[in-house]
Backbone as JSON Lines, residues from 0, in Angstrom:
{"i":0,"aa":"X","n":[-9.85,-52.96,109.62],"ca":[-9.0,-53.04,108.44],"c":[-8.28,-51.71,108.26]}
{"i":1,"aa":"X","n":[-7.09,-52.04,107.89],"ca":[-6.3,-50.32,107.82],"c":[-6.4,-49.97,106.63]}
{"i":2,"aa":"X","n":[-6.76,-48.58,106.65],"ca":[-6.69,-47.67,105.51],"c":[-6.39,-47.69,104.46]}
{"i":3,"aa":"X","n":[-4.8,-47.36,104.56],"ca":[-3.44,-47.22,104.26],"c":[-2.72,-48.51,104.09]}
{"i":4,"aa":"X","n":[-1.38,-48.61,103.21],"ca":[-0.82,-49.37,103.36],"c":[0.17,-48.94,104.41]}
{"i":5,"aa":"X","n":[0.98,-50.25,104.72],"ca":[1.83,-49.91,105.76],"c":[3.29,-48.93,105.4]}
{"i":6,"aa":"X","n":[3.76,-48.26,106.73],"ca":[5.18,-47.67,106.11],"c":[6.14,-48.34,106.81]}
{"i":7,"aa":"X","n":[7.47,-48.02,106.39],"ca":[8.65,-49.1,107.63],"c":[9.32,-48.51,106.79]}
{"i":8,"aa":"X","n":[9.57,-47.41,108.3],"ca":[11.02,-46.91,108.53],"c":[12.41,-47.21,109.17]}
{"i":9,"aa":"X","n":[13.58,-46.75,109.1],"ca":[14.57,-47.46,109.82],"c":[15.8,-46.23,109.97]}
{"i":10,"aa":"X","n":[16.47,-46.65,110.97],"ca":[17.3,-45.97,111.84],"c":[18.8,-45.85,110.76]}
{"i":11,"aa":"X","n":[19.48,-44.82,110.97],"ca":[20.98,-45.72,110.77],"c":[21.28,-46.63,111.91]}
{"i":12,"aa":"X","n":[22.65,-47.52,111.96],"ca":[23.22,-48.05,112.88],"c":[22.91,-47.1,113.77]}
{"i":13,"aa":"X","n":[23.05,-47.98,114.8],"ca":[23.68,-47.62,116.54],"c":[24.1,-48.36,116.87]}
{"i":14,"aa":"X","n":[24.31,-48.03,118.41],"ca":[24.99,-49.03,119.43],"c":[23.94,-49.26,120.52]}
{"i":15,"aa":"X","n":[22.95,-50.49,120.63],"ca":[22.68,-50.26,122.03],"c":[23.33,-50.46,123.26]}
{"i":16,"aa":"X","n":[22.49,-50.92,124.09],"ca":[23.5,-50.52,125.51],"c":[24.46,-51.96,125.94]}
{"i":17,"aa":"X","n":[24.41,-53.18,125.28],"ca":[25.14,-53.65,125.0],"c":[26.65,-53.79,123.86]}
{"i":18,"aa":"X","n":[26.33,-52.63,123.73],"ca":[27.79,-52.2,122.47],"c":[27.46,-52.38,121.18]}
{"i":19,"aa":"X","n":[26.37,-53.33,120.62],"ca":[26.1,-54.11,119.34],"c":[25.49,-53.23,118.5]}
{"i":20,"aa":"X","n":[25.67,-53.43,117.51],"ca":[25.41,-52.59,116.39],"c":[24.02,-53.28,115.57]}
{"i":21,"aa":"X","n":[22.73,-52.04,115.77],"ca":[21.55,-52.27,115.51],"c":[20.75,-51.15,114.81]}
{"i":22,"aa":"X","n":[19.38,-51.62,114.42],"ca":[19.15,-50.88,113.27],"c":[17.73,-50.58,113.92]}
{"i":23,"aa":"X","n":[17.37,-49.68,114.08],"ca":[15.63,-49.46,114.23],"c":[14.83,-49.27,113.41]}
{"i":24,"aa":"X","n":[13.75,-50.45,113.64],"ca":[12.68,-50.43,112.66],"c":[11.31,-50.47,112.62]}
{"i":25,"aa":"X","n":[10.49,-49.02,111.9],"ca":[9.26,-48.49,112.5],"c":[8.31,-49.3,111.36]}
{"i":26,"aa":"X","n":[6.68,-49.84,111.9],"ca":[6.0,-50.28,110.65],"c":[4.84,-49.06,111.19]}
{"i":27,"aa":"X","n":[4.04,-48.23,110.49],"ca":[3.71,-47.75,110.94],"c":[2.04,-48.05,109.79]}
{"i":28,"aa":"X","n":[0.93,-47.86,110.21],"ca":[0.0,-47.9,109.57],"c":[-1.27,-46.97,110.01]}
{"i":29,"aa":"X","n":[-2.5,-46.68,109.58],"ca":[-3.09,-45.78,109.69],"c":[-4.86,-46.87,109.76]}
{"i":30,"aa":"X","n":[-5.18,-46.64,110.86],"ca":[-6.59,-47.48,111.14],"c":[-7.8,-46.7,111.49]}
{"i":31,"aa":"X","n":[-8.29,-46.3,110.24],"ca":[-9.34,-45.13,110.66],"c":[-8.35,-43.85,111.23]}
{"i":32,"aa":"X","n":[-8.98,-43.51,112.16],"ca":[-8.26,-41.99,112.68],"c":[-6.84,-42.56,113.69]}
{"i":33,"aa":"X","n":[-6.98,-43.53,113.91],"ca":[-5.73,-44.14,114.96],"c":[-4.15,-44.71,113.66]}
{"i":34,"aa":"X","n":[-3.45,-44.54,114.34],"ca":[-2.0,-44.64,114.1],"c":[-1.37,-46.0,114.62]}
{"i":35,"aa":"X","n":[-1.22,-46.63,113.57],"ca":[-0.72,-47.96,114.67],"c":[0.59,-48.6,114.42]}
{"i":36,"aa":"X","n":[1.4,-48.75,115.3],"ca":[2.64,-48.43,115.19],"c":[3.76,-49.7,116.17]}
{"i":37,"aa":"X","n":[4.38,-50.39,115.27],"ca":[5.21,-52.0,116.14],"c":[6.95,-51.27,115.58]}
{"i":38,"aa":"X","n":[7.42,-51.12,116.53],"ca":[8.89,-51.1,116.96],"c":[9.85,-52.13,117.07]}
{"i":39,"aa":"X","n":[10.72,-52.73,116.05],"ca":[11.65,-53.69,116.26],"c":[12.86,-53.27,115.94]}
{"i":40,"aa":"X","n":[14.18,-54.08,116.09],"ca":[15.11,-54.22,116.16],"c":[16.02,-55.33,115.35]}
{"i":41,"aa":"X","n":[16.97,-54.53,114.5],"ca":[17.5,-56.17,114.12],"c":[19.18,-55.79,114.21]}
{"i":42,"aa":"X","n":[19.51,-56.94,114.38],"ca":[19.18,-57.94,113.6],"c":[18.71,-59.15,114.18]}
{"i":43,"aa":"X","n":[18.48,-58.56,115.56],"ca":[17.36,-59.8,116.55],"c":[16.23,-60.1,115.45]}
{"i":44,"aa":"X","n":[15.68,-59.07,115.22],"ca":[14.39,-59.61,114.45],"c":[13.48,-59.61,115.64]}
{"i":45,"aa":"X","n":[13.33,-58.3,116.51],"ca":[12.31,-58.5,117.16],"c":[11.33,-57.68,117.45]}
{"i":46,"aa":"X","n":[10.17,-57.49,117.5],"ca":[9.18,-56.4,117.87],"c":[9.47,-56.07,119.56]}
{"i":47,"aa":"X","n":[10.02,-55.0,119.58],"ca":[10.3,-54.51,121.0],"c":[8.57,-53.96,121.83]}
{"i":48,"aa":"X","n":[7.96,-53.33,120.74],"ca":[6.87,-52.15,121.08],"c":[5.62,-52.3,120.22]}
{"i":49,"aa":"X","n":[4.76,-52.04,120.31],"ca":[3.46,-52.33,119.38],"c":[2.3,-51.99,120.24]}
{"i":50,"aa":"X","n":[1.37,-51.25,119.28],"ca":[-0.16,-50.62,119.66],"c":[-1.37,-50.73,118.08]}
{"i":51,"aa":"X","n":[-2.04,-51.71,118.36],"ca":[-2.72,-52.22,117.43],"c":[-2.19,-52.93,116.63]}
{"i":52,"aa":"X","n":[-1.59,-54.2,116.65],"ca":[-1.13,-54.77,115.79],"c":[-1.61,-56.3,116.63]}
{"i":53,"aa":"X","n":[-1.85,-57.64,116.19],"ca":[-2.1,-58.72,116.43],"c":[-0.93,-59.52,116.66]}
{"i":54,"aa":"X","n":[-1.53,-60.79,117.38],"ca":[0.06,-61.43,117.58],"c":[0.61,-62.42,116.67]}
{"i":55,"aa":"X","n":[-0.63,-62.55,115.5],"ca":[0.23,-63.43,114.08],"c":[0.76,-61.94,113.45]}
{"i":56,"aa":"X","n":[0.28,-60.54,113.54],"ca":[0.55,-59.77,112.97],"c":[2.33,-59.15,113.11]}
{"i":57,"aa":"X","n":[2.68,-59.7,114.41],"ca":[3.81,-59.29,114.82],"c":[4.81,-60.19,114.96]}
{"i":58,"aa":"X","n":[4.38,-61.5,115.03],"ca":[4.85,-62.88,114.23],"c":[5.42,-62.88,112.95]}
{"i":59,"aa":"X","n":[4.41,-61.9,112.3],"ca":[4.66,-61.91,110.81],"c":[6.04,-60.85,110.47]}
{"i":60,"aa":"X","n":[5.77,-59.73,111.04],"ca":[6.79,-58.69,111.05],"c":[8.14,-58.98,111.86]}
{"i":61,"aa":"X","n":[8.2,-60.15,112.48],"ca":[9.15,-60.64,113.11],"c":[10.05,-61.67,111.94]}
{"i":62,"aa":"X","n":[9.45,-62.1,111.27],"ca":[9.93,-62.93,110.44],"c":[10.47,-62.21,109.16]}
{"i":63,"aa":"X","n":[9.49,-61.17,108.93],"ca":[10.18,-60.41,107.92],"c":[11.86,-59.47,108.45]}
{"i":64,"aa":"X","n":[11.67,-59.57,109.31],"ca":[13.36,-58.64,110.38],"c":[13.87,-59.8,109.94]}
{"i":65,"aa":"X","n":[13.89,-60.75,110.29],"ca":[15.07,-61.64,110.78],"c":[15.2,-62.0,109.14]}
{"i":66,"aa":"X","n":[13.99,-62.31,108.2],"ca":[14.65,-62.55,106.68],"c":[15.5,-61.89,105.8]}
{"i":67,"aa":"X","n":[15.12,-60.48,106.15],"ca":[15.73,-59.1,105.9],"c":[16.1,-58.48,106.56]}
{"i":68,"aa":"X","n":[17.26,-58.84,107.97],"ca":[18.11,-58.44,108.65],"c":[19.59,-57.61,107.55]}
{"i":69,"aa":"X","n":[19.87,-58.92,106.92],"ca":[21.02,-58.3,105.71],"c":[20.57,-57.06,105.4]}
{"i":70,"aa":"X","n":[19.33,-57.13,104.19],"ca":[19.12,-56.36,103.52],"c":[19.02,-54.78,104.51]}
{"i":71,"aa":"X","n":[18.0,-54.65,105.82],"ca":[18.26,-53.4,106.17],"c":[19.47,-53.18,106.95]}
{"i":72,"aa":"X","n":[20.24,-53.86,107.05],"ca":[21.12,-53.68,107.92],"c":[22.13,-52.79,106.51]}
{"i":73,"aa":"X","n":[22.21,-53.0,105.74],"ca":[22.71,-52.89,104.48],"c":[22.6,-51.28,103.88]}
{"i":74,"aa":"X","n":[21.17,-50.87,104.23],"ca":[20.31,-49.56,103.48],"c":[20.78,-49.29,104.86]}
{"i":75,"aa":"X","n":[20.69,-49.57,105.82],"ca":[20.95,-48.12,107.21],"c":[22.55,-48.04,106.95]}
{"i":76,"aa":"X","n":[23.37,-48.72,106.51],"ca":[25.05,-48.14,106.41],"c":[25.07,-47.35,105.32]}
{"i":77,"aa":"X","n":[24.37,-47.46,104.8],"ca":[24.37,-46.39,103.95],"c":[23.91,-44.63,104.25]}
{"i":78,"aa":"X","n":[23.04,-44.5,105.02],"ca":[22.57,-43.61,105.88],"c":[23.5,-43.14,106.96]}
{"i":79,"aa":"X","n":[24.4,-44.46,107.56],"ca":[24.91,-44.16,108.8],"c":[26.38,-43.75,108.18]}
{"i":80,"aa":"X","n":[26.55,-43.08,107.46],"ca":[27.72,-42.41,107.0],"c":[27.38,-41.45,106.05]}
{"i":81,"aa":"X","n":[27.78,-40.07,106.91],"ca":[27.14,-38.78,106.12],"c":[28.38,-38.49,105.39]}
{"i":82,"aa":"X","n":[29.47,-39.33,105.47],"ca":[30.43,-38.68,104.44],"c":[30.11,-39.14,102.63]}
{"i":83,"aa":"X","n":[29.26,-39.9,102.55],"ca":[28.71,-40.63,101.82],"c":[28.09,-39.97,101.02]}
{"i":84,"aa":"X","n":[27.21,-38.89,101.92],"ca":[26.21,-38.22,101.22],"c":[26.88,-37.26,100.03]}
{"i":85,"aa":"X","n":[28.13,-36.95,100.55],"ca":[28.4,-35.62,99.58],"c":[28.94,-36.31,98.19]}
């Protein structure tokens, strides 16, 4: 059972290597002394990477990308323009 609740972080836009414009997204959680950590992408909505996480667990976090593709795709343009900031 983890610790901690979970964190989920995210990228501004990029481009991957298909040209498309994507958002990186970290869930990161804390299990005893280990760090456990699933890597996706949206607006695929997909877990690219993962170390301790289950496969309804990443099922689950897959579904949450693709429900809330808008929404982070939304909070990283906001990030992905530092003219913004000032």
């Amino acid at each position: 059972m983890a610790d901690d609740a979970m964190k989920m972080t995210y990228s501004a836009i990029v481009r991957n290597s298909d040209n498309q414009r994507i958002v990186r997204v970290a869930f990161e959680r804390k299990n005893g002394s280990q760090t456990e950590i699933a890597e996706g992408i949206v607006p695929d909505g997909k877990i690219v990477k993962q170390n301790g996480y289950s496969a309804d667990e990443v099922a689950q976090l897959e579904s949450y990308l693709k429900e809330n593709a808008d929404n982070i795709m939304a909070k990283a343009r906001v990030i992905s323009s530092p003219l913004k900031w000032l």
